[in-house]
RODONU-29357 format. One record per residue: residue number from 1; residue in three letters; z, x, y of N, C-alpha, C in turn. Coordinates in steps of 0.05 Angstrom, whole numbers, plus 32768, in hexadecimal, padded with zeros to 4 digits. Layout:
% residues N
{NUM; 'ala'; {Z; X; Y}; {Z; X; Y}; {Z; X; Y}}
...
This chain:
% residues 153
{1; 'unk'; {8000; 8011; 7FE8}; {8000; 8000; 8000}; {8000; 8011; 8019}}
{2; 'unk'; {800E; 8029; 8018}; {8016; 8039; 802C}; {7FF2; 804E; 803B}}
{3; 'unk'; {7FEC; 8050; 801C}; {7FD5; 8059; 8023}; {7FC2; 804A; 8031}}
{4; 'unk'; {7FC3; 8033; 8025}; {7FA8; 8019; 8031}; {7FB1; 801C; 8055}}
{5; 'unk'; {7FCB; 8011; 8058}; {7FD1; 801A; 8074}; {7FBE; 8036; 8083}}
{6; 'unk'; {7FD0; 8040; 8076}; {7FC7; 8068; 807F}; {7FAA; 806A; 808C}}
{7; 'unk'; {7F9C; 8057; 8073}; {7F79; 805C; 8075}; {7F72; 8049; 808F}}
{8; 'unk'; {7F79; 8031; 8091}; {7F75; 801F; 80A2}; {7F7F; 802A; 80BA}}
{9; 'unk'; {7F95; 8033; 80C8}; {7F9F; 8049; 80D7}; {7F86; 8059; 80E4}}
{10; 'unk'; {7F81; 806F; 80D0}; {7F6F; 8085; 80D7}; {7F54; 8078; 80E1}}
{11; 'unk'; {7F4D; 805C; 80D1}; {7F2B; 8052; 80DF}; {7F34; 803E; 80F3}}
{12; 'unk'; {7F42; 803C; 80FD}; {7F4A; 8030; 8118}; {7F47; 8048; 812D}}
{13; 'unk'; {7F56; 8056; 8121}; {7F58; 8079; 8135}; {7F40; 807D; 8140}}
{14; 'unk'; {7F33; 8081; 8124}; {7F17; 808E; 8129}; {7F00; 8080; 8128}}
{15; 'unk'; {7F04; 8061; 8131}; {7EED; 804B; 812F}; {7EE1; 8058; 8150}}
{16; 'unk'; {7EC2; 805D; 814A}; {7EB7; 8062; 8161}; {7EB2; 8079; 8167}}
{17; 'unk'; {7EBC; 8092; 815C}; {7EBA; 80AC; 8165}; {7E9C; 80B7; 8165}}
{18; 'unk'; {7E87; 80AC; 814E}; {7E6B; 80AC; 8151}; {7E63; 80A0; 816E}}
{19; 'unk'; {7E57; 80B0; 817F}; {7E4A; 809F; 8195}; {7E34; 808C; 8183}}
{20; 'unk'; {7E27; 807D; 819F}; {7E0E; 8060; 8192}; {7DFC; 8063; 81AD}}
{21; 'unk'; {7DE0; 806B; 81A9}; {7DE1; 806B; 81C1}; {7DC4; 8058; 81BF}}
{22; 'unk'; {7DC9; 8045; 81C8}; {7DB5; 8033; 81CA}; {7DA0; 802E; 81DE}}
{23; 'unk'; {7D81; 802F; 81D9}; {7D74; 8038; 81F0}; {7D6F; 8011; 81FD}}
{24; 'unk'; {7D67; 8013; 8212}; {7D5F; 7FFF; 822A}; {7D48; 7FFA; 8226}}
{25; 'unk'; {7D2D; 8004; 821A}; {7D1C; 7FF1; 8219}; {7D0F; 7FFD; 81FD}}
{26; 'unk'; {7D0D; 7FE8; 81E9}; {7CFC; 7FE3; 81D2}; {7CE9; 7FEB; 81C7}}
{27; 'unk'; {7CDA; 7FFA; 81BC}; {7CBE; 8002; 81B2}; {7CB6; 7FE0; 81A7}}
{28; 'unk'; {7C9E; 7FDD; 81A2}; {7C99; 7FD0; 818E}; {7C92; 7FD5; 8171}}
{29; 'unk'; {7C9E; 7FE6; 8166}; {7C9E; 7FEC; 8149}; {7CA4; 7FD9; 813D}}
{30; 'unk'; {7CB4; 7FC6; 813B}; {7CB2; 7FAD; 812A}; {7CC5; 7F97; 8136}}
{31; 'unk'; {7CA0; 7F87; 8148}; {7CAD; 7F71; 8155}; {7CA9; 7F58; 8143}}
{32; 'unk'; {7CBE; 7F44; 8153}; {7CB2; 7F2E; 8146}; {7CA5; 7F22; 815E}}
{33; 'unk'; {7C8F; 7F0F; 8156}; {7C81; 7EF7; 8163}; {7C7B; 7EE0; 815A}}
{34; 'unk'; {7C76; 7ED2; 8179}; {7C76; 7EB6; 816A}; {7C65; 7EA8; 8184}}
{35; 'unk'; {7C4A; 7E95; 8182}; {7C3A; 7E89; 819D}; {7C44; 7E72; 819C}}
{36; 'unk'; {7C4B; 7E6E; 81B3}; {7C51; 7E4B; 81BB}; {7C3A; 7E43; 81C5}}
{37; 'unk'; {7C32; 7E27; 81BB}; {7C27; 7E16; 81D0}; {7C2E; 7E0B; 81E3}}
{38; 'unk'; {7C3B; 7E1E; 81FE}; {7C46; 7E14; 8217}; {7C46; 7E2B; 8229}}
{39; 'unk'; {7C46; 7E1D; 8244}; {7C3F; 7E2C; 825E}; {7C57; 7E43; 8256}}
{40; 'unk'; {7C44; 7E54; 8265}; {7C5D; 7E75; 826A}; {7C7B; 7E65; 827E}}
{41; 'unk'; {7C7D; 7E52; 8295}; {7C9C; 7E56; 8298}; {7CA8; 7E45; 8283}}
{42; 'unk'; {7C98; 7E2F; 827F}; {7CB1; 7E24; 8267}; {7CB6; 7E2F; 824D}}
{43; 'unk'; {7CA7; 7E45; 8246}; {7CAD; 7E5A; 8238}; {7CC8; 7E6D; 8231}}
{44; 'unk'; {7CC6; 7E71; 824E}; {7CD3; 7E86; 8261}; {7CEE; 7E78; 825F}}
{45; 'unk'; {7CF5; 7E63; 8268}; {7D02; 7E55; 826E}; {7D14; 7E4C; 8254}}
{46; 'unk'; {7D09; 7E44; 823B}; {7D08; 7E40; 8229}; {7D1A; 7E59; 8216}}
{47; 'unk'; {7D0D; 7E75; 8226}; {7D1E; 7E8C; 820E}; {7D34; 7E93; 821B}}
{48; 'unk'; {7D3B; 7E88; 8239}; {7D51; 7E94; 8245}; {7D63; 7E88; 8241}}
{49; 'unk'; {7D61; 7E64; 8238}; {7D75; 7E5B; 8235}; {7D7B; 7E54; 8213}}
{50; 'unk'; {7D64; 7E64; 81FC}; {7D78; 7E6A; 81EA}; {7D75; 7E88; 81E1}}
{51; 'unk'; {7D7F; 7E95; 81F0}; {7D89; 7EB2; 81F2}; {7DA7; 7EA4; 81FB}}
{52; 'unk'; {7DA9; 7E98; 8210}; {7DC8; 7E8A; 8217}; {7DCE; 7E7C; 8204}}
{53; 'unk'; {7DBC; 7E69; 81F4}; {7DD1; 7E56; 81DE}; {7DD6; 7E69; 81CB}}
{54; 'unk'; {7DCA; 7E7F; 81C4}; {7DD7; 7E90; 81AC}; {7DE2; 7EA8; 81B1}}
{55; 'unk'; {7DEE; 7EA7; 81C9}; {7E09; 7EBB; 81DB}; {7DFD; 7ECF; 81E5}}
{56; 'unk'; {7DE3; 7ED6; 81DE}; {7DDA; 7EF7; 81F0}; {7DDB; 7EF2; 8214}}
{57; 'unk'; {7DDD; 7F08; 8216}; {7DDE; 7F04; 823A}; {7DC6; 7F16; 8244}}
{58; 'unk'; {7DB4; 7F04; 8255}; {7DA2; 7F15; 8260}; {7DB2; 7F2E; 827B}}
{59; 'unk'; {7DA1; 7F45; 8269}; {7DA8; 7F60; 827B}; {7D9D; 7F5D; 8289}}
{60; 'unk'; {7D7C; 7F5E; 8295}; {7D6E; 7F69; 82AF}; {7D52; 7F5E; 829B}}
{61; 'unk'; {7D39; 7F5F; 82AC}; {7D22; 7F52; 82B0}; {7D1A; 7F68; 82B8}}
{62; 'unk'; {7CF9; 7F68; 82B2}; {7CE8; 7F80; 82B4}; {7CCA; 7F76; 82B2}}
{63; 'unk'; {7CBE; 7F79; 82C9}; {7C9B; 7F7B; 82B6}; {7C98; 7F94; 82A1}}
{64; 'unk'; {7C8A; 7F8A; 8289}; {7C7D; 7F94; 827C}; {7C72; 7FB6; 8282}}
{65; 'unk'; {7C5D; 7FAC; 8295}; {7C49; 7FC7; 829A}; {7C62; 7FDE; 82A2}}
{66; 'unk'; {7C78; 7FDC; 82AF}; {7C8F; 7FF0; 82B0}; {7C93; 8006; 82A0}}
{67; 'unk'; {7C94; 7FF5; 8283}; {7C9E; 7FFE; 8265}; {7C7B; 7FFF; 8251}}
{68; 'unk'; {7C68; 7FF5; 825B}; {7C51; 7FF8; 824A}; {7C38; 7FF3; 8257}}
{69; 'unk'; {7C2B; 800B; 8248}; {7C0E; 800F; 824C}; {7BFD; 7FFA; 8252}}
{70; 'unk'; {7BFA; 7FED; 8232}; {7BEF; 7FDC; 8232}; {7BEF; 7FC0; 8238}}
{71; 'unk'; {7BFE; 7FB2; 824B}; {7C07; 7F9E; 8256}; {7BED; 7F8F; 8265}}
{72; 'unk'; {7BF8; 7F71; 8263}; {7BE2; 7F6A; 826B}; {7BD1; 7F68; 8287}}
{73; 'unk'; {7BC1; 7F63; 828C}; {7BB0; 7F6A; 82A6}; {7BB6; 7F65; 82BE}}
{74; 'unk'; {7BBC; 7F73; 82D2}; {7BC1; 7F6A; 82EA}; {7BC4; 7F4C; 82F4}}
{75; 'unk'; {7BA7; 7F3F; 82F2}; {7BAA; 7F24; 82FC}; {7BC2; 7F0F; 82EC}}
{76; 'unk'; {7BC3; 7F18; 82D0}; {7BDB; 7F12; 82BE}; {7BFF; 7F19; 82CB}}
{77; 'unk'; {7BF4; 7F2C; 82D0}; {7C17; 7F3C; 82DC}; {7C28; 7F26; 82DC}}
{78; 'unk'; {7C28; 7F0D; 82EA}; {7C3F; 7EFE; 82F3}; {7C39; 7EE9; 82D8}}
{79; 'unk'; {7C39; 7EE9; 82CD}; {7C37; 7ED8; 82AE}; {7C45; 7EE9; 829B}}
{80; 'unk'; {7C55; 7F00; 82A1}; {7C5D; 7F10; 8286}; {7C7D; 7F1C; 828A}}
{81; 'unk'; {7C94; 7F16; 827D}; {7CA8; 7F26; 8288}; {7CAA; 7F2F; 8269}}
{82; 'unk'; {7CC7; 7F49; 8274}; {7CDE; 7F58; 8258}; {7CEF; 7F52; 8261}}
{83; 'unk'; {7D07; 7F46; 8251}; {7D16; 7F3E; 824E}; {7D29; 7F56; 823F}}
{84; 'unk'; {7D42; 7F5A; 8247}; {7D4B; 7F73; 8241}; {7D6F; 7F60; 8243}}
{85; 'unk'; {7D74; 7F5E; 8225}; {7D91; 7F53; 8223}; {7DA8; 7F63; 8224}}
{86; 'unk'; {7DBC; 7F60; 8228}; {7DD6; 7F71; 822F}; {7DE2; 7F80; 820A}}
{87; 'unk'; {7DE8; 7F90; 8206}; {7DF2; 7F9B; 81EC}; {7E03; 7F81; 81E2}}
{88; 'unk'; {7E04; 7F7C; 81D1}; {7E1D; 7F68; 81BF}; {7E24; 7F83; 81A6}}
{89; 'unk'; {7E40; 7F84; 81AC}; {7E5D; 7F8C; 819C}; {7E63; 7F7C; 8186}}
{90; 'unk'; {7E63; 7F85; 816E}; {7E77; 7F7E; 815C}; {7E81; 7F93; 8153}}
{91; 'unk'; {7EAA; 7F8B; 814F}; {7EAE; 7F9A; 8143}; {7EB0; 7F9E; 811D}}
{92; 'unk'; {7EB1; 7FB0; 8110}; {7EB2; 7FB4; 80F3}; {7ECC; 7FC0; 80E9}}
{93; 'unk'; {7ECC; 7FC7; 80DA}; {7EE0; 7FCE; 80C8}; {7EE5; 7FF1; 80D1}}
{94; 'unk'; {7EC5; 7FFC; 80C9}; {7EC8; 801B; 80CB}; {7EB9; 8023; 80DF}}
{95; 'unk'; {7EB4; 800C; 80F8}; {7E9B; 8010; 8109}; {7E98; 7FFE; 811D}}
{96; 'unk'; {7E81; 8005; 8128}; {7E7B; 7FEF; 8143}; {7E5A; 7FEB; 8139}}
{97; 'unk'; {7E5B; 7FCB; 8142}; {7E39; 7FCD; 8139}; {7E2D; 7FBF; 815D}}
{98; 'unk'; {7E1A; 7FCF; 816A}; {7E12; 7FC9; 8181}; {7DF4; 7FB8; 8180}}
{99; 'unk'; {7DED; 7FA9; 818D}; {7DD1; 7F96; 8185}; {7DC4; 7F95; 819B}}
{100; 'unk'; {7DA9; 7F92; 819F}; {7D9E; 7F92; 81BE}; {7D7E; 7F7C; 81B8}}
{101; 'unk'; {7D77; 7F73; 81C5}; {7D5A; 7F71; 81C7}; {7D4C; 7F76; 81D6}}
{102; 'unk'; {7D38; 7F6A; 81DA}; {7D23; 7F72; 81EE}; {7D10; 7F61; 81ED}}
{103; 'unk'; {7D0B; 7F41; 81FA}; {7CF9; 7F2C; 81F4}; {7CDD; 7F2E; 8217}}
{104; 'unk'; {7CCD; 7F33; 81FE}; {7CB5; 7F37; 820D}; {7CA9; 7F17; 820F}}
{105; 'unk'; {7CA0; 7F0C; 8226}; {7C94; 7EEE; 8227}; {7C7E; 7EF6; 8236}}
{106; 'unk'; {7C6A; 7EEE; 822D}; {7C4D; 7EEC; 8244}; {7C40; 7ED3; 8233}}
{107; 'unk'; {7C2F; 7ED9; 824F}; {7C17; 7EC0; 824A}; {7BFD; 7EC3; 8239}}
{108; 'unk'; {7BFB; 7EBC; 8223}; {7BDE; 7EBC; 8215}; {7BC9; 7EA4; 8217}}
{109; 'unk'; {7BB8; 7EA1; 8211}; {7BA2; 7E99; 8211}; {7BA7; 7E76; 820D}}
{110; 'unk'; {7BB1; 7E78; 81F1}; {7BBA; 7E5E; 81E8}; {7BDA; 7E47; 81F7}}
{111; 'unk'; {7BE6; 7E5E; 8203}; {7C07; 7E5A; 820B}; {7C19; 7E6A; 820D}}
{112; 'unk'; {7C27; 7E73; 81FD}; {7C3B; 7E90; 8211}; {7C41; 7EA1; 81EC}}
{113; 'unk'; {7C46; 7EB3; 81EB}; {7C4C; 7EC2; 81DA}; {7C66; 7ECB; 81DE}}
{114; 'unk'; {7C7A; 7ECB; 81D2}; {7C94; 7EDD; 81D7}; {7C92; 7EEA; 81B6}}
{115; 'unk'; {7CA1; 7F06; 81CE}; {7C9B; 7F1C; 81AF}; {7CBA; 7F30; 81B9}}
{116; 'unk'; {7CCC; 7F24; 8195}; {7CE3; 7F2F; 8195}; {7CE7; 7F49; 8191}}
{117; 'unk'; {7CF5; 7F5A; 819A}; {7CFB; 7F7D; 8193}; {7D20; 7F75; 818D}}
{118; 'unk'; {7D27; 7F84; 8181}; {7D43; 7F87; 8171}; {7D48; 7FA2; 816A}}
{119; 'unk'; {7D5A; 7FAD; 8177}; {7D71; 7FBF; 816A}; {7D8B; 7FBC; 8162}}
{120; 'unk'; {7D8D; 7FCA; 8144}; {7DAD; 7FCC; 8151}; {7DB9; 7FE1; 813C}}
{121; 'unk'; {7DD0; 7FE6; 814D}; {7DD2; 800C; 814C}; {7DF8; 8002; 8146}}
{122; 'unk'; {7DF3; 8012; 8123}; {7E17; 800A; 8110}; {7E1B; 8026; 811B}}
{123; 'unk'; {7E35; 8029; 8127}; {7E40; 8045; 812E}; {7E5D; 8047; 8116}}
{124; 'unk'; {7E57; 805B; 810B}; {7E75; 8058; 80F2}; {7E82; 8076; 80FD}}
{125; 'unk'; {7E91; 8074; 80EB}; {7EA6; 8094; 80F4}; {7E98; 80AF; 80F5}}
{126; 'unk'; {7E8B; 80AD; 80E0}; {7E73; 80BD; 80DB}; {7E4F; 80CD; 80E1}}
{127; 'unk'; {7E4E; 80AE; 80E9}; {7E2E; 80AF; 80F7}; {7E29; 808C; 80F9}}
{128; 'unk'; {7E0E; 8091; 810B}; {7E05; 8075; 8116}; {7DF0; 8077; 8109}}
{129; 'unk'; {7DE2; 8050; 8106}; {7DC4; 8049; 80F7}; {7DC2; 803D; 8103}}
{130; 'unk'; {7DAB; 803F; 8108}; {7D95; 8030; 8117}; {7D80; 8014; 8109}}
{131; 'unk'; {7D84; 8007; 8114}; {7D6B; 7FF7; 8101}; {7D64; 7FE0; 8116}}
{132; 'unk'; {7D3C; 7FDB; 8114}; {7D36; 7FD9; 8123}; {7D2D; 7FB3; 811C}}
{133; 'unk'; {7D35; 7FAE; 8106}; {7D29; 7F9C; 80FD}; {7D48; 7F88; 80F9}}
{134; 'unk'; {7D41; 7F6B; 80FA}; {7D54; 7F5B; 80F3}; {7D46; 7F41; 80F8}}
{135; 'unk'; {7D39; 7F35; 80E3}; {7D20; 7F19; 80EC}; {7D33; 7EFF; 80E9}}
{136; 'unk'; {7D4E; 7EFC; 80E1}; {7D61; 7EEC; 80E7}; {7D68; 7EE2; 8103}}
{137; 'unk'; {7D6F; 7EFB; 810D}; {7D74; 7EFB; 812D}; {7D58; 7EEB; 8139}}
{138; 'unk'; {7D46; 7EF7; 8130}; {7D2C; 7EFA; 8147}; {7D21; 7EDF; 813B}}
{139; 'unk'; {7D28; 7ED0; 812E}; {7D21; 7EAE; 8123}; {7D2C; 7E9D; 812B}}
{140; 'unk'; {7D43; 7E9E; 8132}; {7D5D; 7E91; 8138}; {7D51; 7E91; 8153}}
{141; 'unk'; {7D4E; 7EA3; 8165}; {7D4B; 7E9D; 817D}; {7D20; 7E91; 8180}}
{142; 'unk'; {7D1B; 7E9C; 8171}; {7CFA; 7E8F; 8172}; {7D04; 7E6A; 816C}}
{143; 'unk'; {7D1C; 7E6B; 8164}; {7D1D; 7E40; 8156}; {7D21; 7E3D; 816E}}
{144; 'unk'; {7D38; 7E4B; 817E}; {7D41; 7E43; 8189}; {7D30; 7E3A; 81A2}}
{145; 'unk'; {7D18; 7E4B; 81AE}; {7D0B; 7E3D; 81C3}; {7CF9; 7E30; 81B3}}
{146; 'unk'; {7CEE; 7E2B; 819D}; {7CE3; 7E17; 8194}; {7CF0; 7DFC; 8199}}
{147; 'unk'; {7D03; 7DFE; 8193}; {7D0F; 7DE8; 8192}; {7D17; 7DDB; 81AE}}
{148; 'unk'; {7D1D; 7DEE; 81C2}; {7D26; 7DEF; 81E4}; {7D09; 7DE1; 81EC}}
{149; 'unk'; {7CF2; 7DF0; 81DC}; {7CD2; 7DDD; 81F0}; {7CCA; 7DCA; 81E4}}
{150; 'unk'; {7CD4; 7DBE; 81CC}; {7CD1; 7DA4; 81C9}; {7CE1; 7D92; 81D8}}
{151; 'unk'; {7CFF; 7D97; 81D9}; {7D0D; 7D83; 81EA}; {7D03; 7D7E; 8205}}
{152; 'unk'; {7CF3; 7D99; 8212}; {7CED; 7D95; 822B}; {7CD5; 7DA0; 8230}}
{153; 'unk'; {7CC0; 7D86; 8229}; {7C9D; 7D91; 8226}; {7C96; 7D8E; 8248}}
């Protein structure tokens, strides 16, 4: 018993001593996407308020062309934002697990495209992982404005 203490003790001590260092804007190495049939603001409008129903906090707003090359065309410019959410904390047992996104929305041809980016970076006593993928997260919030631009076509 004394030991189970002892151990629990020491990863309290030492929960965190790995830095995490989480970058601010996204590659697209493995986004998700998804086209709505609806205008870019009710789109827009649509992912900001379920990024709020499922607790992320928007960090800061960004055009595109900032962070990428290939962005779309000038006369486009004001049809396209990044969306850059605040880190979310959990804590663990032997660790901290940090989570971020990065929701890209523009305007396509047919209606608006939003295209999810996800990190999130487990920091343990030892070393931090990275992983760039999580299509749970990035569904949950694709229902969620699905569901936000049906109530409000």
């Amino acid at each position: 018993m004394r030991k189970n203490i002892l151990i629990l003790c020491m990863a309290f001590l030492f929960q965190g001593c790995v830095s995490a260092s989480i970058p601010h804007y996204l590659k697209d190495d493995f986004p998700y996407k998804k086209e709505f049939l609806a205008g870019y603001s009710d789109t827009l409008r649509a992912t900001e308020q379920a990024l709020k129903e499922l607790g992320w906090k928007i960090g800061q707003t960004s055009k595109p062309a900032v962070y990428e090359q290939d962005s779309v065309s000038q006369q486009d410019a004001d049809q396209e934002v990044l969306i850059f959410t605040s880190i979310r904390q959990t804590a663990m047992f032997l660790g901290t697990r940090y989570s971020k996104m990065n929701i890209y929305v523009r305007k396509v041809s047919q209606g608006t495209e939003v295209e999810i980016r996800y990190i999130t970076v487990t920091s343990t006593i030892f070393k931090a992982f990275e992983n760039y993928q999580n299509e749970g997260a990035a569904k949950k919030v694709l229902e969620h404005i699905e569901k936000a631009l049906q109530l409000n076509p």
